[in-house]
C-alpha positions in Angstrom: 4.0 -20.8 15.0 3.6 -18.5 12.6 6.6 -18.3 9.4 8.1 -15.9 6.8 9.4 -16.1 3.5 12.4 -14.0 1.9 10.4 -11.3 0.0 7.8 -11.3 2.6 6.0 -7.9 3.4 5.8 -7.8 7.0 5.1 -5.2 10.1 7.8 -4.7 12.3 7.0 -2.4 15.1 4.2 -0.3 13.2 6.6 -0.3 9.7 6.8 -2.6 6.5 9.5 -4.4 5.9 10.4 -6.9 3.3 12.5 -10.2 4.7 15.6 -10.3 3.1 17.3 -13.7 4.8 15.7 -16.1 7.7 17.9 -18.1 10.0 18.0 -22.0 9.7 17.7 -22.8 13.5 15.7 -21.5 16.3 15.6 -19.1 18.0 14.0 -18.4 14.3 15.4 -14.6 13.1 14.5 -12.6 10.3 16.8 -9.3 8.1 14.3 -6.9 7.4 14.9 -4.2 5.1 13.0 -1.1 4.6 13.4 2.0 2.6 13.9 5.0 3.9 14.5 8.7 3.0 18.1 8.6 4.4 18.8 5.0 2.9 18.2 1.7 3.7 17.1 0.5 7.2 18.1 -2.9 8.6 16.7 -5.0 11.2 16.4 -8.5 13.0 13.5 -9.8 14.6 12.3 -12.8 15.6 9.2 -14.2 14.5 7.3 -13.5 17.1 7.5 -10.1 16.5 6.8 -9.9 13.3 3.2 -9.8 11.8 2.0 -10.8 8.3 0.0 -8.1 6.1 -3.3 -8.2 6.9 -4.3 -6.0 4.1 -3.0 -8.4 1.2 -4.1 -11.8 3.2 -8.0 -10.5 4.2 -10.6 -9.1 2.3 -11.6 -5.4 2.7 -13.8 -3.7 0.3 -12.1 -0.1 0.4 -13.4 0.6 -3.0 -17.0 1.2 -1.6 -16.8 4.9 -1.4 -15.2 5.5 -5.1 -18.2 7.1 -6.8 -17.8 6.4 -11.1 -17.5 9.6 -13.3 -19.5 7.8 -16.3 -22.9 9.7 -16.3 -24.4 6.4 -16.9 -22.4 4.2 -14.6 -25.0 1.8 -12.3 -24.9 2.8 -8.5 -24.2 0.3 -6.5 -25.4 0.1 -2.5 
């Protein structure tokens, strides 16, 4: 099973949250806040709903396409 930690990043239903408090017993819930235009958006889930960022926990070479503006900057394939 799969935890979370208060200050957590995590996807809730396509959105990022952050946990904000986790419950002690099962069934295992999470407070998620999120920031929104109109204010602050809160939420419980259970852990099984929530899924951990992907983007900060694997690898992904995004940088690949950046292209350097130094005329003598080595290319890099």
């Amino acid at each position: 099973m799969v935890s979370f930690t208060v200050g957590e990043e995590v996807l809730y239903q396509g959105e990022r949250y952050v946990v904000s408090t986790a419950s002690p017993r099962p069934p295992y819930q999470y407070r998620l806040l999120a920031t929104t235009e109109e204010g602050v958006k809160v939420q419980w889930a259970l852990a099984a709903d929530l899924t951990k960022m992907e983007r900060y926990t694997r690898p992904l070479d995004d940088t690949r396409s950046i292209k350097s503006s130094a005329p003598t900057a080595p290319r890099r394939r």
